[in-house]
MIDOSE-1310 file (N, C-alpha, C; in nm, 2 decimals, decimal comma, always signed):
residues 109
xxxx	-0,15/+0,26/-0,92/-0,29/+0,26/-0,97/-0,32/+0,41/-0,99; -0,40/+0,45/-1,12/-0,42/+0,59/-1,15/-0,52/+0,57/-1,12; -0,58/+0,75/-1,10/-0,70/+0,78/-1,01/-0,80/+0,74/-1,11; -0,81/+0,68/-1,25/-0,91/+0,62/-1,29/-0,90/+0,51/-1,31
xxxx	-0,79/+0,43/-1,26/-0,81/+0,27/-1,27/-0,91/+0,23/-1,11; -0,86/+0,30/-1,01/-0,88/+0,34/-0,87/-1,03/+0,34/-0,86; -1,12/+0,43/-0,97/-1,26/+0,47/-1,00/-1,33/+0,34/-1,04; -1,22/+0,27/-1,13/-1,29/+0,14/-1,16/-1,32/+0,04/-1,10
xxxx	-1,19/+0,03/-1,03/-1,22/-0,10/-0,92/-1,29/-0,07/-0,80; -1,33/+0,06/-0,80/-1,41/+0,09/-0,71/-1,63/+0,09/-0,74; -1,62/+0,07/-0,88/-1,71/+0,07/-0,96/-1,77/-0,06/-0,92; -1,63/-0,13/-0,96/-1,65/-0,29/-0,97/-1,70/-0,37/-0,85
xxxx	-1,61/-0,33/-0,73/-1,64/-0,33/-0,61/-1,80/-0,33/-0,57; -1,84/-0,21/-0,62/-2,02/-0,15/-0,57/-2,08/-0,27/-0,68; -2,08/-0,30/-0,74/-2,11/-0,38/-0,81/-2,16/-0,50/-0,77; -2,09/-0,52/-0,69/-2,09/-0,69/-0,62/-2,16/-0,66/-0,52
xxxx	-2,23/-0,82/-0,52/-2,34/-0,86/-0,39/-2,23/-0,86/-0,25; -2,31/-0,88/-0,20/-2,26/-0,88/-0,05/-2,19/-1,08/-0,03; -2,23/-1,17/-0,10/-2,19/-1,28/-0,10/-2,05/-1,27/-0,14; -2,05/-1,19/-0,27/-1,87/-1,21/-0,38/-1,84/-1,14/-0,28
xxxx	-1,85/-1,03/-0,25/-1,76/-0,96/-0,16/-1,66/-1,06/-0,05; -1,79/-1,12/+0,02/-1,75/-1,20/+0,10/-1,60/-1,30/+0,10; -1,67/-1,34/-0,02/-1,60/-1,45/-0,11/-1,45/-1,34/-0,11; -1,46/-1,27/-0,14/-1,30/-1,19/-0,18/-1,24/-1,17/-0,08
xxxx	-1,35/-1,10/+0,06/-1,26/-1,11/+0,13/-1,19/-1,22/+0,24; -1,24/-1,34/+0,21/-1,23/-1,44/+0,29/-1,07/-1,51/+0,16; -1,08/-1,48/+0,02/-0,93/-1,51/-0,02/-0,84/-1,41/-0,04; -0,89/-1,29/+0,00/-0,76/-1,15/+0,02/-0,76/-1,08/+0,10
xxxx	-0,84/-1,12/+0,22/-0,87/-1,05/+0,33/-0,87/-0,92/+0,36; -0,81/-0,86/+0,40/-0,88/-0,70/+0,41/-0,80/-0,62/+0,29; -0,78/-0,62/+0,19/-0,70/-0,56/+0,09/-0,81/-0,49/-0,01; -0,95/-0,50/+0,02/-1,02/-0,44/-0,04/-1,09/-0,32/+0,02
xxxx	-1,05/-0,31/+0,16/-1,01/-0,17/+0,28/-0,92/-0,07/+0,19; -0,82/-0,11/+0,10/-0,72/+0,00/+0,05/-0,82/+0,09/-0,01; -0,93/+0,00/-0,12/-0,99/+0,13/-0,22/-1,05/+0,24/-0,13; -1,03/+0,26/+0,00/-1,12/+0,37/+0,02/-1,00/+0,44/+0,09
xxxx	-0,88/+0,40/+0,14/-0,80/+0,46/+0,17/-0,73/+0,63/+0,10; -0,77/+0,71/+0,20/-0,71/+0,85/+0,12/-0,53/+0,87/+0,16; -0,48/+0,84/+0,05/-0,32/+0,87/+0,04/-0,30/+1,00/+0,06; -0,19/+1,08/+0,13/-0,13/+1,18/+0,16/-0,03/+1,20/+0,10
xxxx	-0,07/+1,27/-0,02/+0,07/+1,20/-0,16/+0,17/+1,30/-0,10; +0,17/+1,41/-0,07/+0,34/+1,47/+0,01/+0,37/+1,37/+0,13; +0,29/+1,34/+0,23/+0,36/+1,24/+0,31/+0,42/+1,12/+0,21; +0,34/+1,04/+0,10/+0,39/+0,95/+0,08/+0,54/+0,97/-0,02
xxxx	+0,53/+1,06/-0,06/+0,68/+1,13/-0,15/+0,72/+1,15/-0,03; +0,76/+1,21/+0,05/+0,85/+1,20/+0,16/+0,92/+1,05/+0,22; +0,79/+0,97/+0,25/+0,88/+0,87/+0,31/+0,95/+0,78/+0,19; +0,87/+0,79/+0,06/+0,94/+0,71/-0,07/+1,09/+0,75/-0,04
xxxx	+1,18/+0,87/-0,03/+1,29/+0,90/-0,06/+1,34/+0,83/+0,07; +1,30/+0,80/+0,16/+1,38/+0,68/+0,31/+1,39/+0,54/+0,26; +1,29/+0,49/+0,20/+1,27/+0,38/+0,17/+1,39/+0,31/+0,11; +1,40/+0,19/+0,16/+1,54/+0,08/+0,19/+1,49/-0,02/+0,09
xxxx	+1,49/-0,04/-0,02/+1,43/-0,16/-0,10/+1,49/-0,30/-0,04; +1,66/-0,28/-0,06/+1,68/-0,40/-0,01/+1,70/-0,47/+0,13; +1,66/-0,36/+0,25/+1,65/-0,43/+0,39/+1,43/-0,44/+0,39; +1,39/-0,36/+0,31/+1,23/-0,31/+0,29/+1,19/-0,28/+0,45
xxxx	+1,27/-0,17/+0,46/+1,25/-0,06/+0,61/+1,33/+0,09/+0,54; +1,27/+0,18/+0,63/+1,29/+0,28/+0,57/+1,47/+0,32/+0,65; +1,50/+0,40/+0,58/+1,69/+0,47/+0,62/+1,67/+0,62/+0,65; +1,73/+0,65/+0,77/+1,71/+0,76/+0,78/+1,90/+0,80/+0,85
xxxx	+1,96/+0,81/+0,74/+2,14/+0,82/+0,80/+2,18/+0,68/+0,85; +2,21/+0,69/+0,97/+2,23/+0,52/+0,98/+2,15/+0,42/+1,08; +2,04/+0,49/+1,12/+1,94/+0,44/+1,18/+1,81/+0,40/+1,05; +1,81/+0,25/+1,07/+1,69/+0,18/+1,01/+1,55/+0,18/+1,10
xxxx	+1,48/+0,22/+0,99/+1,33/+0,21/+1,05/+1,22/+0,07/+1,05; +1,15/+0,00/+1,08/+1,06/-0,10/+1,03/+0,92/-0,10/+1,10; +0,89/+0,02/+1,02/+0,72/+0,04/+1,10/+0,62/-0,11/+1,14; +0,61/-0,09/+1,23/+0,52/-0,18/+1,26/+0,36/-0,23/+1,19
xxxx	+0,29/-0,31/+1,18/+0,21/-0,33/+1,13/+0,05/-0,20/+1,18; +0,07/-0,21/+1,28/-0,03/-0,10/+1,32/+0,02/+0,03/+1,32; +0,12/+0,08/+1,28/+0,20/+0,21/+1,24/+0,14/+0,19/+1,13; +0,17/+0,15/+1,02/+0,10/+0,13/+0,87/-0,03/+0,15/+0,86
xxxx	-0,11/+0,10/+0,92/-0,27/+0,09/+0,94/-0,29/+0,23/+1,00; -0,23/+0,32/+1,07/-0,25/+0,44/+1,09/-0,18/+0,53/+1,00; -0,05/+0,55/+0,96/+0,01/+0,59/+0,82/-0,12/+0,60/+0,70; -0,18/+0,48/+0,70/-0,30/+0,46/+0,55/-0,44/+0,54/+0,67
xxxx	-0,43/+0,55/+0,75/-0,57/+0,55/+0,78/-0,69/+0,49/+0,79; -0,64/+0,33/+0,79/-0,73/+0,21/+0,78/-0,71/+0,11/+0,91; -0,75/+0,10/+0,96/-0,79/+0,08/+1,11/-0,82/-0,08/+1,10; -0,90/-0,13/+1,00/-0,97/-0,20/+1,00/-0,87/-0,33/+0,95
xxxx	-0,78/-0,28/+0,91/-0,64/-0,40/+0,86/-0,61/-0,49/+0,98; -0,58/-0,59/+0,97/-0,65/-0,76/+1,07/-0,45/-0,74/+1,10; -0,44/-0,74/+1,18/-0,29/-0,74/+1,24/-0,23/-0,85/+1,23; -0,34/-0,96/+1,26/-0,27/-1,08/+1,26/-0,27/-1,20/+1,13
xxxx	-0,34/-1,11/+1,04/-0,29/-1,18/+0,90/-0,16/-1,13/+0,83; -0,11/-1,26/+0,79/+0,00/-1,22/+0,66/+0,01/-1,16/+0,57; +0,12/-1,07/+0,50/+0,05/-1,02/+0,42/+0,24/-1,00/+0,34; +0,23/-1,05/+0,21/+0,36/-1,09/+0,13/+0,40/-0,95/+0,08
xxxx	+0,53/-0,93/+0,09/+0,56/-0,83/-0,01/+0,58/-0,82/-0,16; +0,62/-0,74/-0,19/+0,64/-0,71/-0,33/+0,75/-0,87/-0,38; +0,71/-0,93/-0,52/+0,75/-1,03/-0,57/+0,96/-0,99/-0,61; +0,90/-0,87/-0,69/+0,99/-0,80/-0,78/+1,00/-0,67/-0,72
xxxx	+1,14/-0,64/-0,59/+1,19/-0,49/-0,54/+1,18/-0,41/-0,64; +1,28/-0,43/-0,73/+1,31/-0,32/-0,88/+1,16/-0,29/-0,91; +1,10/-0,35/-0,98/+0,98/-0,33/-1,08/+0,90/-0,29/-0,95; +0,91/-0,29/-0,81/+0,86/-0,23/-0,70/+0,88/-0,11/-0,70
xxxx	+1,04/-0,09/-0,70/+1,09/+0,06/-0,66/+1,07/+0,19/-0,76; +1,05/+0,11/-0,89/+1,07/+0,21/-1,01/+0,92/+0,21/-1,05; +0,80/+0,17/-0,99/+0,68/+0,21/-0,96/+0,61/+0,28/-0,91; +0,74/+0,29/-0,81/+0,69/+0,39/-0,66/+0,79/+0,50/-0,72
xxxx	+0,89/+0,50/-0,81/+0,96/+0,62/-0,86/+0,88/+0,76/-0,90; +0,79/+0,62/-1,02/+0,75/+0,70/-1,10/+0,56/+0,76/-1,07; +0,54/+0,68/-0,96/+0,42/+0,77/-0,85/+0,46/+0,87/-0,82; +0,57/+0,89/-0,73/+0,60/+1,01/-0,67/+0,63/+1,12/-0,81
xxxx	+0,65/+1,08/-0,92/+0,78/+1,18/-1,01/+0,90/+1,19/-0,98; +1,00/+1,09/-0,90/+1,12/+1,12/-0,89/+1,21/+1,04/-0,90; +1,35/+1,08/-0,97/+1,43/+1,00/-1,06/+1,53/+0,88/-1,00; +1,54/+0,84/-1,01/+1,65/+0,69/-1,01/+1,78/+0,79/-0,97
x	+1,87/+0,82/-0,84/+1,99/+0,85/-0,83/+2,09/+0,78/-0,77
């Protein structure tokens, strides 16, 4: 998401009653906690380059990483993320990994 798509759905967001809200978050549950989340874009280019698409844990030599759910919620800085809901990953790794390539600026090696 670019920092003006980001502005919009944050527009859109202020927008809404306190009912739709509700409404949204009762069918996506806390996913609407990200828009206010502040990314650490050198932390997040750092851990991009660990990142294991196909175990989806990060690699560091030959030790595998798999942050926990409340490691993540402190990583983002969002507290407020429900531990004990589900929450699916990416459909499509590729079209995942070469999204997150091209966030950070760095090439396919």
């Amino acid at each position: 998401v670019t920092q003006s798509n980001l502005q919009k759905l944050k527009e859109v967001w202020d927008q809404w009653d306190d009912k739709t809200k509700q409404l949204f978050y009762c069918n996506y549950g806390d996913l609407s906690y990200l828009l206010d989340v502040k990314v650490d874009k050198h932390l997040f280019q750092a851990l991009a380059q660990y990142w294991n698409p196909t175990y989806s844990c990060f690699t560091f030599g030959k030790v595998d990483l798999v942050p926990t759910v409340e490691e993540y919620t402190t990583l983002l800085r969002c507290p407020r993320i429900q531990a004990n809901k589900v929450y699916s990953r990416a459909a499509n790794i590729l079209t995942f990994l070469k999204k997150l390539m091209t966030i950070t600026r760095m090439s396919e090696q």
